[in-house]
C-alpha atoms as one frame of an Amber mdcrd trajectory, in Angstrom:
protein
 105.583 113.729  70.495 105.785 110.956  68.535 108.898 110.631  66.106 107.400
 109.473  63.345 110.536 109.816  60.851 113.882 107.681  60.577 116.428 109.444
  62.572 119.131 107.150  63.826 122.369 108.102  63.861 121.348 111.324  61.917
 122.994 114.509  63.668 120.159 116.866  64.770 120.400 120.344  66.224 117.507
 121.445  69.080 117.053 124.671  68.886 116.001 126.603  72.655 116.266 126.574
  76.181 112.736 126.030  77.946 111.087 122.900  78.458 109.639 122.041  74.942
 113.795 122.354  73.810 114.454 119.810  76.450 111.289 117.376  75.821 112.336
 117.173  72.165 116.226 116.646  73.089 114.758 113.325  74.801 112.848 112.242
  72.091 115.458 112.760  69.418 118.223 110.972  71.614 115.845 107.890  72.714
 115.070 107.658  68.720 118.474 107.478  67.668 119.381 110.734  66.744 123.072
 112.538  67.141 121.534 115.563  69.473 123.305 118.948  69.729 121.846 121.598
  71.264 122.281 125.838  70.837 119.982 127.694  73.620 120.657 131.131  72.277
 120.683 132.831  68.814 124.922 132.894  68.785 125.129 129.217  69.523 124.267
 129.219  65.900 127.981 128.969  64.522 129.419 127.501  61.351 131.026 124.948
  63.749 127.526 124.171  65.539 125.920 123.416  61.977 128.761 121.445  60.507
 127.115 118.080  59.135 123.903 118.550  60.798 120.752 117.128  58.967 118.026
 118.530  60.131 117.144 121.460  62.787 114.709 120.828  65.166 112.773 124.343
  66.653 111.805 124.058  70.157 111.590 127.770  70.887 109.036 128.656  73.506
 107.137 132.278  72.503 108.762 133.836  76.205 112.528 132.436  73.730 111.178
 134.452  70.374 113.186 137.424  69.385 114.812 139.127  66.374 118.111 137.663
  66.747 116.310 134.335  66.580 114.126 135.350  63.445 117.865 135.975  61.780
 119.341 132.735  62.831 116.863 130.574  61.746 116.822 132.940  58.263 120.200
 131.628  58.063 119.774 128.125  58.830 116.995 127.843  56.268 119.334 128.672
  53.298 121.494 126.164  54.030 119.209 123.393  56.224 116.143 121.827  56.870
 114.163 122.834  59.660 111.502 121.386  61.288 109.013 123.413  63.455 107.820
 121.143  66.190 104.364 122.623  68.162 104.445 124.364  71.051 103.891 122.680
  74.463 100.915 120.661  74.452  97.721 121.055  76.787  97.945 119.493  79.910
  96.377 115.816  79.663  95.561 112.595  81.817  95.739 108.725  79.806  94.926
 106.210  82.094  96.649 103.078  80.472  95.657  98.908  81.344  99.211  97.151
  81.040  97.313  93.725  80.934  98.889  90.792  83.387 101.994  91.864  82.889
 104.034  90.736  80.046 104.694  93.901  77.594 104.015  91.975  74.641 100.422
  91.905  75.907  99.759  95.800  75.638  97.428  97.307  73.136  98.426  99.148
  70.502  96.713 102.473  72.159  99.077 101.469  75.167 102.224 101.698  73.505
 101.406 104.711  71.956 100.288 106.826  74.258 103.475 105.264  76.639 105.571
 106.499  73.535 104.140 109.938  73.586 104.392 111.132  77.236 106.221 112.909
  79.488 105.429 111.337  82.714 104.401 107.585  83.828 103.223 106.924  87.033
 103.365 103.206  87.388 101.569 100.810  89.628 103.393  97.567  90.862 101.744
  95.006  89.225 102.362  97.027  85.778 104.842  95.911  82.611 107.707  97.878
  83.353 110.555  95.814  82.408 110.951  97.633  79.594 109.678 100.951  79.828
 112.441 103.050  78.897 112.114 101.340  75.714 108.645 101.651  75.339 108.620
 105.665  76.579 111.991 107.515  75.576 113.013 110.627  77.373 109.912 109.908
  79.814 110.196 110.409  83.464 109.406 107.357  85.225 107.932 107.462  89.138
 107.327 104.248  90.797 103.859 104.880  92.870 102.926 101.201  92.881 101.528
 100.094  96.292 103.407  96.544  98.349 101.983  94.961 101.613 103.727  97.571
 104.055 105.330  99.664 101.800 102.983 102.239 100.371 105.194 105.045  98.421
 102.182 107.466  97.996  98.352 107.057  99.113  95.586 107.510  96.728  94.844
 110.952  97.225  98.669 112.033  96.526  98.762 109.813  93.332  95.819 112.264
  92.106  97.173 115.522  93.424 100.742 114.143  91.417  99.055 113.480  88.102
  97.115 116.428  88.089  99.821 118.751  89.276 101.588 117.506  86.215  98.651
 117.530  83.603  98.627 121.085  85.044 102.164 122.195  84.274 101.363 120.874
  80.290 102.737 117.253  80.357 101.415 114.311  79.169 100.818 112.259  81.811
 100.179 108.201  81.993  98.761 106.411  84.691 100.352 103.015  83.956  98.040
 100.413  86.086  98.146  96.327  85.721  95.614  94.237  84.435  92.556  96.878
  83.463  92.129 100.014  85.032  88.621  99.601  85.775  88.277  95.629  87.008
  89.017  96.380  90.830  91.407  99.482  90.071  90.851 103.223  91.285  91.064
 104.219  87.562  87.311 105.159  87.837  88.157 107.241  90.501  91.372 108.861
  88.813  89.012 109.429  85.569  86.964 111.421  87.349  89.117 113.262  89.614
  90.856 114.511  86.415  87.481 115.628  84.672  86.847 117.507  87.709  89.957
 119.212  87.456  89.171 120.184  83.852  91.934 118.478  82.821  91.849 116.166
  78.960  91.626 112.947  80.528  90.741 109.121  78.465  90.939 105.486  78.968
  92.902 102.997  77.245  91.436  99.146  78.751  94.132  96.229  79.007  93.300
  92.769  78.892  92.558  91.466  82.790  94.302  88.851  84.710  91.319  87.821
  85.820  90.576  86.145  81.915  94.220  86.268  80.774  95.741  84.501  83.798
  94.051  81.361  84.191  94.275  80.790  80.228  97.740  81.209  80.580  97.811
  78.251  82.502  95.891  76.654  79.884  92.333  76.903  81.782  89.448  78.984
  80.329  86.661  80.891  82.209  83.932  79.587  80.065  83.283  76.296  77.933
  80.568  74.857  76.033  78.787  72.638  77.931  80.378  72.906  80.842  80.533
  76.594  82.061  78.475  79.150  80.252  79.296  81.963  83.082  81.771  83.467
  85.397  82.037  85.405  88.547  84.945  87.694  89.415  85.316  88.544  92.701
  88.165  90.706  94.962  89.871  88.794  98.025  91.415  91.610  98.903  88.800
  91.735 101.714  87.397  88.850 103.774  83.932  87.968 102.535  80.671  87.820
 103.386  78.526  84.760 104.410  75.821  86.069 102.322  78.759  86.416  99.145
  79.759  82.684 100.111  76.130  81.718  99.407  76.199  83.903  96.233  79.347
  82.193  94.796  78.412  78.753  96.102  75.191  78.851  94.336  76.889  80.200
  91.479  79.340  77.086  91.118  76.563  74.950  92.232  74.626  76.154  88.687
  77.966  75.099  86.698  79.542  78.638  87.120  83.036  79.624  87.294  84.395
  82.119  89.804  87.743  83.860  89.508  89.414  85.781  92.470  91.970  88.430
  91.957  93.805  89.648  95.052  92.861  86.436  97.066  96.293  84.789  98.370
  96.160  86.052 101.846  92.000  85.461 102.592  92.056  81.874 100.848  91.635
  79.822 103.657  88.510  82.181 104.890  87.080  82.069 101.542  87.288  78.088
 101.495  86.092  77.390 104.269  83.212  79.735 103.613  81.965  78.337 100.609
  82.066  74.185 102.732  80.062  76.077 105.127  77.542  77.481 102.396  77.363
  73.371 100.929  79.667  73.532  98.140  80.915  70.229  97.524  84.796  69.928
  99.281  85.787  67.871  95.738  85.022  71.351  93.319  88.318  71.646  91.837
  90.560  75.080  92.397  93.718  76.250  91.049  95.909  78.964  91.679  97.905
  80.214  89.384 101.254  82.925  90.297 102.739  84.941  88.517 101.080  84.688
  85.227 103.052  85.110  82.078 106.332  85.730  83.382 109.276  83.272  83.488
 107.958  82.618  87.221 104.658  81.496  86.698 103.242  78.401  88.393 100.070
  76.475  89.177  98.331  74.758  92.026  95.732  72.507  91.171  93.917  71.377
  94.024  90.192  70.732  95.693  88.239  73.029  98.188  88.407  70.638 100.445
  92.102  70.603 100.880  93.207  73.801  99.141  94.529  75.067 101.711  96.824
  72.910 102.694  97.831  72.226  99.435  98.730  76.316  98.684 100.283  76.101
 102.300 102.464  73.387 100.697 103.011  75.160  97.748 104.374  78.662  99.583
 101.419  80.588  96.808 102.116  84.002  97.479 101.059  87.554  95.389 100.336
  88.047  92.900  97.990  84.840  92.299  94.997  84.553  90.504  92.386  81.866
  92.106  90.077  79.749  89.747  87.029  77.470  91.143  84.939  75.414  89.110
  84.782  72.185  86.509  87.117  74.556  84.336  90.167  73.632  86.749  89.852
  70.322  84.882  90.226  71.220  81.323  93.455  73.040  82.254  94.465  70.115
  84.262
């Protein structure tokens, strides 16, 4: 829920004891509000309404009784009440965070991070300030780091559907876009399987946001009229070296995300497949955070150059004239 009215520093009262009582607590606290609670019908003193503004009903139908119907009769001669809905239905947003900064999410990604119950965040996601961003939400940290992996796949699904189940508005923070070399296609469907409300919000990718935050663009008139994105996460191929080779050759530009730790095997792939060891080739870490840096460099001595450097993850690798205009 969304709280869509000025309430800071107003005193509120939350009326009920279950789990829509204690969602709406959150939300009124993280907007500002003075919160007091009463779980039963007698919490309903003089004392308990002295100075409050506005009564907030969270009363869940198992919490509905005639003692309540009188309270509340009583309340509504003297205050304003607002009936919030029940417990919503169970439902799965799968949210791109973009390359990280939080001033880089969409509007449909601050919303629905505003509205729900649960985040479960990768590592590469904008979470430095995500309390801010989603009040009274319970934040689990499912993000994966070389060595350390806090849950596999399959338990991240089984976690956001348990939770979908149980009613709760569950986001699936992820960086970059959830579907450019993400499992969000994978957690779509696993959630529309389950019969569970499930929908996509996209984020801008790293893999065009990155290198223009280091001032070099994917495409340019006359120069580069396509690009190539390609994961390192994996060694590649020698028939994908002759792909991407050719595709540089034709004035292409190829971008690799996840790439840091199979750069030399990807360089010296491409000289093998005849690109030409001058092609320029950045790397740029960290993009758009305080942190961020840039290697600008050749094919032919890339390597050594990033050894130089220390590049490590999260790095976004650019080949092609482009390197130049950025330069």
């Amino acid at each position: 829920m969304l709280i869509e009215t000025q309430v800071d520093g107003l005193p509120v009262l939350v009326l009920g004891a279950g789990e829509q009582a204690a969602r709406l607590e959150r939300r009124y606290a993280a907007a500002g509000a003075l919160v007091r609670t009463a779980s039963m019908p007698d919490g309903v003193t003089p004392a308990a309404l002295d100075g409050v503004a506005l009564v907030v009903v969270g009363l869940e139908e198992a919490e509905l009784s005639s003692d309540w119907g009188q309270a509340l009769g009583v309340i509504a001669r003297t205050h304003l009440i607002s009936r919030e809905p029940g417990p919503p239905a169970g439902q799965v947003t799968l949210v791109g965070g973009g390359p990280g900064a939080d001033d880089l999410l969409t509007l449909a990604a601050v919303r629905a991070l505003a509205a729900a119950d649960v985040i479960l965040y990768d590592r590469l996601a904008p979470t430095d300030h995500l309390t801010d961003l989603a009040p009274g939400a319970e934040l689990i940290d499912v993000g994966k780091r070389p060595g350390h992996h806090p849950l596999g796949q399959a338990e991240i699904e089984e976690l956001m559907l348990a939770r979908a189940a149980a009613g709760q508005r569950v986001v699936r923070l992820k960086g970059g876009d959830p579907f450019v070399f993400g499992r969000g296609a994978e957690e779509l469907a696993a959630a529309r399987a389950a019969g569970v409300a499930a929908r996509l919000v996209p984020g801008i990718s790293a893999a065009i946001a990155v290198p223009a935050a280091a001032g070099i663009p994917v495409t340019y008139r006359d120069l580069s009229h396509h690009f190539t994105v390609i994961s390192g996460h994996h060694p590649l191929s020698d028939d994908e070296h002759t792909h991407l080779t050719r595709a540089l050759t034709l004035g292409g530009t190829v971008v690799v995300l996840m790439g840091v730790g199979t750069l030399p095997h990807l360089l010296a792939g491409l000289l093998r497949a005849g690109l030409g060891p001058e092609t320029p080739v950045a790397a740029i870490e960290r993009g758009y955070t305080p942190d961020q840096a840039s290697t600008v460099s050749s094919v032919g001595d890339a390597v050594a150059q990033a050894t130089l450097a220390g590049i490590s993850s999260p790095a976004v690798i650019v080949l092609g004239n482009v390197v130049r205009i950025g330069g």
